[in-house]
N, C-alpha and C positions, 0 to 999 in steps of 0.2 A: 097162153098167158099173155095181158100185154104188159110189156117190159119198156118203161123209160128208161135208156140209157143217157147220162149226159157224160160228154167227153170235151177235152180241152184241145181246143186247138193249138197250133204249135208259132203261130206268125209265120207260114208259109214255108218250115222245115220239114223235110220228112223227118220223123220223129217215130221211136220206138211203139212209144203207149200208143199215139194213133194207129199205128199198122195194129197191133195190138188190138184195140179198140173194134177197129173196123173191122176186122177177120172174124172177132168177136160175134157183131152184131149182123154180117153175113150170114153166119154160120146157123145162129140163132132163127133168123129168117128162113132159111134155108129147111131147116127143121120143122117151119111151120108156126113157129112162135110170132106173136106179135110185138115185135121188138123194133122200138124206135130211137133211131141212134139221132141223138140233139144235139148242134153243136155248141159249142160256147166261147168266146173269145175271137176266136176267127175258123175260118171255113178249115175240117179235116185235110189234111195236104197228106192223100198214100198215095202208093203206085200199083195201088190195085180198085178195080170201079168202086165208087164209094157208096156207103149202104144208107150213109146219114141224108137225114132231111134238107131240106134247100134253108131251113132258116136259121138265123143265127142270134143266139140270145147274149144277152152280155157283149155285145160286141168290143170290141177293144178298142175303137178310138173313143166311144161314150165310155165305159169303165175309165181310162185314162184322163179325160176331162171332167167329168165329173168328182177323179179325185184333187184334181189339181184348180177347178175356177167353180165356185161354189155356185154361181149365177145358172152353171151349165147343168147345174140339176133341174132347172124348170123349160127348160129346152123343150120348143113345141114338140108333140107328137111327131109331127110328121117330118120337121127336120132329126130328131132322135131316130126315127125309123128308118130314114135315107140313110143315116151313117151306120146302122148295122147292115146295109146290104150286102150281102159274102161277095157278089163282082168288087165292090168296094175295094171291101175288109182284103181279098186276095189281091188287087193292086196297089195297095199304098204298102210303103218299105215300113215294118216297124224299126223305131229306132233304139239303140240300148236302153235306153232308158225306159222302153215297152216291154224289154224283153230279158233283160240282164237282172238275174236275181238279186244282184249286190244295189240295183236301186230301185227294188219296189217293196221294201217293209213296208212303208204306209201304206200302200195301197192293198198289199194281202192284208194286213191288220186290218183294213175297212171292208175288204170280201168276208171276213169273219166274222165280223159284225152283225152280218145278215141283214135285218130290220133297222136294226140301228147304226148299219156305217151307209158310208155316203153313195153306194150303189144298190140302196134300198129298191129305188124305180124298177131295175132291172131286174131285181126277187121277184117282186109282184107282180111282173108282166110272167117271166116264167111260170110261176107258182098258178098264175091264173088262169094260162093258157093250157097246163096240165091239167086242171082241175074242170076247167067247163070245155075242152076243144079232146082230149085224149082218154081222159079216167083210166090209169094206168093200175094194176095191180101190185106191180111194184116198182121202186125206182130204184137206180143203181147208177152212183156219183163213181167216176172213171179215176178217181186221185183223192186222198185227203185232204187235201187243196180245199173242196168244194165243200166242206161241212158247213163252212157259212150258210149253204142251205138247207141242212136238215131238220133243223127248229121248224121253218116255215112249211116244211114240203111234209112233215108228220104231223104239223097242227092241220094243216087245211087239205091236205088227199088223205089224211088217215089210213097211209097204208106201209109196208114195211119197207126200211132202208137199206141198202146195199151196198158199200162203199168199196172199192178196188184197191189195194198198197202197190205201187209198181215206181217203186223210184223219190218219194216225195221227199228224203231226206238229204239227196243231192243239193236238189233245189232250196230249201231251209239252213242247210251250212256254208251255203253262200251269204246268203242275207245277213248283213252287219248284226254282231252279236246284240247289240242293247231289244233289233227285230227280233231273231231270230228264239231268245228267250220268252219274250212275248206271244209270240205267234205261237210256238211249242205249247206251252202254257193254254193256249185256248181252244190247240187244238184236241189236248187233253182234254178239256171241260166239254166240249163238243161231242168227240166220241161217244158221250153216252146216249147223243141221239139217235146212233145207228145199230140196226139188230145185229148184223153181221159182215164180218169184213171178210174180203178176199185175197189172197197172197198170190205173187207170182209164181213164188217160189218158196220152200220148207226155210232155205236160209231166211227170206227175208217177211217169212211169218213168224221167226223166232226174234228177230231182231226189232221187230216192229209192237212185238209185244211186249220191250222192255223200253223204247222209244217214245208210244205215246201210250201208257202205261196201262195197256190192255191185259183181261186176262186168258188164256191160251184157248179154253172155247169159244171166244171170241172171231176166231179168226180160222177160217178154212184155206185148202190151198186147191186152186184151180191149174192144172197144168198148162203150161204157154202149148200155145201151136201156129202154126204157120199155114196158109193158102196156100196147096201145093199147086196150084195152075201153073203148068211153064216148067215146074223143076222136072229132073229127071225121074224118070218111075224107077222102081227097083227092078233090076233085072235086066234093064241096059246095060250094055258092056262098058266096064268105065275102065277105059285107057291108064295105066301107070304110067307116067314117066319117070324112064331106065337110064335114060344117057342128061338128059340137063338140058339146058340149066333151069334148075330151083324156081318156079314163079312163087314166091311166097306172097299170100294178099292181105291188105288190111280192108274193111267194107263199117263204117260207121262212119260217123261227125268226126269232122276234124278238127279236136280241139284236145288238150292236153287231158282231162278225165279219162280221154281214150287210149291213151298211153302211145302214140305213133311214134315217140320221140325217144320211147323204148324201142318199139320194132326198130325204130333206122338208127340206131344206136349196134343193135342185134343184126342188123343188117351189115353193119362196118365188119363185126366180129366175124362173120358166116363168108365176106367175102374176103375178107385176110384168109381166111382158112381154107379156104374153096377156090380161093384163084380171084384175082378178077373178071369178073362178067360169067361168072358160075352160079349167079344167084340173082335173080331182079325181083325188087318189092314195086308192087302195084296196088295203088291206093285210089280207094273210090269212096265217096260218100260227102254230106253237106259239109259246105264252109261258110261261118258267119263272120259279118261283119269283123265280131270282135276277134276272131282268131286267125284272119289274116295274116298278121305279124308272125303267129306262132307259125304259119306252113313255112314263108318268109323264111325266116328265121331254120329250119330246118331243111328247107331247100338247100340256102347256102353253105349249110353245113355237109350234106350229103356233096356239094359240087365240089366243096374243098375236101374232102375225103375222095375226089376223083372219081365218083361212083354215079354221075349225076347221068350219065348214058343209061344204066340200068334201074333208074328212078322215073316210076310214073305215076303222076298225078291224073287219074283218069277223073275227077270230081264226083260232083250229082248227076248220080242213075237214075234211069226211070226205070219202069220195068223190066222189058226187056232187055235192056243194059244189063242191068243187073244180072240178069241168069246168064248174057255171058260173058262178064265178068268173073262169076264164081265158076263158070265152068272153063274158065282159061288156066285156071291154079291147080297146082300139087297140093297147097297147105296155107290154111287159113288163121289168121293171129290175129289177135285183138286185144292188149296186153291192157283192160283197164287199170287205172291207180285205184281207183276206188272200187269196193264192193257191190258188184251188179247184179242186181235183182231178176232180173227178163234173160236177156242175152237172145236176143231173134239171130242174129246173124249166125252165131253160131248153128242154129238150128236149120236156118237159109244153105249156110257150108254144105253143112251135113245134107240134108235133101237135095243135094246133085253129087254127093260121092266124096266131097273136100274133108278131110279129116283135118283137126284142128290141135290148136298148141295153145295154151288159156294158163291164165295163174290160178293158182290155186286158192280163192278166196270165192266171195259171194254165192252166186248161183250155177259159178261152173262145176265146180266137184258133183253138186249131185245131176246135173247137165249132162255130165262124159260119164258118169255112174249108168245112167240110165240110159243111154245112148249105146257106148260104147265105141263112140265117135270121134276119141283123139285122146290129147293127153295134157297131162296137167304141169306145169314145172312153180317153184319156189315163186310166190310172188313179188315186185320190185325188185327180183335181180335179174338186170340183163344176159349177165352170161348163162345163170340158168335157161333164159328162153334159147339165147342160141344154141346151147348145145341141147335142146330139147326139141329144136328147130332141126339142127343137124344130125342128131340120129333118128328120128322119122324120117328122114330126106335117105338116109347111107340104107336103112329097109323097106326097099319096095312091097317084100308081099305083107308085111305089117301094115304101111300105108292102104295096101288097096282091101285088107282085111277092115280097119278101120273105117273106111271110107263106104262099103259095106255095110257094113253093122249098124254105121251111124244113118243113112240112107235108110235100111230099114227100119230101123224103130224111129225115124218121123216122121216116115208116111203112117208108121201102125198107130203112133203112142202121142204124137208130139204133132198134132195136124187141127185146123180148126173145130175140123167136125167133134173130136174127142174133147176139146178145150171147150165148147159148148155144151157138150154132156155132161161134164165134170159141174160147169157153172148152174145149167137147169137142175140139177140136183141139191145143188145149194140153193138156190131159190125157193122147189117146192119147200126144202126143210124149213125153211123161214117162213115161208105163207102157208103151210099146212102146221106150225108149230102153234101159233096163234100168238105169237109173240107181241105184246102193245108196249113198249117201253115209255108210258106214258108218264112216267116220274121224270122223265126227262122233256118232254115237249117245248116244256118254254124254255130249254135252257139258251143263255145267252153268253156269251165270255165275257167277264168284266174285265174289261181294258178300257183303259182311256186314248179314246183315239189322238193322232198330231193333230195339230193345228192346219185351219183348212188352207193354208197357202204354203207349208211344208212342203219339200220336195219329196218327188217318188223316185 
């Protein structure tokens, strides 16, 4: 089958949905499928080889000028082509205002738009280049984000839609409410261009179906999996530790969604009660621009709590960082505030043996359901995580039982290969169903776009 995949780039973060994405479109290949991973906005940033094509549609400093200087819509060819090149797009800094969801209402309201908002050029060159360079049998948008193209990409490839939920309602409840209502709004009206949608997760296909006001066969759920290259295989001996002290780990973005200011909160409690230097939290994963302050800010707090000897800010991993990073820890936390749809890391934990401590919300419960791979504590209360923290820590052979369990079913259940079978099964049922949702083709959201020299 050839399969168009388009995926959003992140402005050069590692980011969940990419690794996501790109494991995805591995896996897919890997199988034999003709699957073409497209990027969009800026070049895929994983830390595993990347499966995606070299070119990049929608680039991001053309979307971003083109919303903002009206002239820069007739921008010749060939200078518009230089600024989507991914060496580019991968060396220039985006700046918040690129990337901060609190300042680009206008600008997703005009990706919405499709044909009629201001990054029309950029439709048409995609839409065209699908249509006479690929003939895809189906296409498959990586976020709802992207429905701005499904009008166009079902009037002119005439072939079925795919759209992915992995998160899109973070990014929407940042965006200033007068956007935020709008954009929801259209992206309700949109949906009806797409046959079938895909969930991360059972939580966040139920929640997505009262969100953008789908009905429940609308929406399948494809299980997350992970690339296990590098992780431990099951069946390695994995070492408990019996005497201490505690490495508890965090591994995501560093930024307050991820709840870290919970764990080192959880961290003050664990070592009053452990002792000091009975327990070290090590922290890896992106820091942007904007949350600087927040590590700041949390540093200094940890050093006036006297604990800053067993605080480590290890940053951005790459791959191999990463495995051993995870393979340095007892026990992995990631205490999000909000309801998390994916959750890789967890799954990352788990496939080298890290049993885990998760609140009890979004897509962890059925995660550690189906894993068997840690435990779950009350969510937003810290001392629940500590003491959930600290009686995993006080039973070893629970930990290494846990640790076990969860290792095995991500190599069995929760790995790319099975995350691609799950996905080609939803695909034939769509292109073998004969589905035409052609009551929908033209639809377009009426909105009335800002004003062309509004800020983004």
């Amino acid at each position: 089958m050839k399969i168009a995949y388009i995926a959003a780039g992140a402005g050069g973060m590692y980011c969940g949905s990419c690794i996501h994405d790109n494991a995805l479109a591995t896996a897919l290949q890997r199988r034999g499928e003709d699957a073409l991973l497209m990027q969009i906005y800026t070049p895929l940033r994983t830390d595993e080889p990347s499966a995606a094509s070299g070119r990049v549609f929608y680039g991001a400093i053309n979307i971003f000028l083109e919303q903002k200087l009206p002239w820069f819509r007739h921008l010749p060819g060939f200078l518009h082509r230089w600024l989507d090149r991914p060496g580019l797009l991968k060396r220039i800094p985006m700046s918040s205002s690129m990337t901060d969801a609190s300042d680009l209402g206008a600008l997703t309201l005009s990706m919405l738009q499709g044909e009629k908002g201001r990054q029309a050029r950029e439709l048409k060159e995609l839409v065209d280049w699908l249509r006479d360079s690929f003939q895809p049998d189906i296409v498959h948008l990586s976020n709802s984000m992207l429905l701005g193209l499904a009008p166009s990409l079902r009037r002119d490839l005439g072939v079925p839609l795919v759209c992915s939920l992995q998160g899109e309602d973070i990014f929407l409840e940042e965006l200033e409410p007068s956007y935020r209502r709008r954009v929801l709004a259209a992206l309700r009206d949109l949906a009806g261009s797409v046959d079938h949608f895909v969930a991360t997760s059972r939580y966040y296909a139920e929640f997505m179906t009262d969100y953008l006001g789908l009905s429940a066969d609308r929406i399948s759920v494809a299980r997350i999996g992970i690339s296990l290259d590098g992780h431990r295989r099951p069946g390695e001996v994995l070492t408990v530790n019996t005497e201490g002290p505690l490495t508890l780990g965090f591994l995501a973005r560093i930024c307050p969604e991820k709840g870290l200011h919970d764990l080192c909160a959880a961290f003050r409690l664990l070592s009053d009660r452990m002792g000091q230097g009975r327990v070290r939290l090590s922290v890896a994963g992106y820091l942007g621009g904007r949350d600087r302050t927040y590590l700041a800010e949390l540093t200094r707090e940890v050093d006036g709590w006297g604990l800053s000897e067993y605080f480590d800010v290890v940053g951005e991993v790459d791959r191999d960082e990463k495995l051993r990073f995870l393979q340095s820890l007892d026990i992995l936390s990631v205490p999000t505030t909000y309801r998390e749809p994916k959750g890789l890391f967890v799954l990352e934990a788990m496939a080298n043996g890290v049993p885990v401590v998760q609140p009890n919300h979004g897509a962890f419960p059925e995660l550690i359901a189906g894993t068997g791979g840690g435990t779950l504590v009350e969510a937003g209360s810290v001392q629940a995580l500590a003491d959930g923290i600290f009686d995993l820590w006080q039973d070893a052979p629970r930990r290494q039982e846990l640790g076990r369990a969860g290792q095995e079913a991500v190599h069995r259940r929760y790995n790319a290969d099975v995350m691609a079978e799950e996905t080609m099964a939803i695909y034939e049922r769509v292109v073998g169903s004969g589905i035409t949702r052609t009551e929908s083709s033209e639809i377009q959201p009426s909105l009335e776009l800002p004003d062309a020299d509004s800020s983004v």
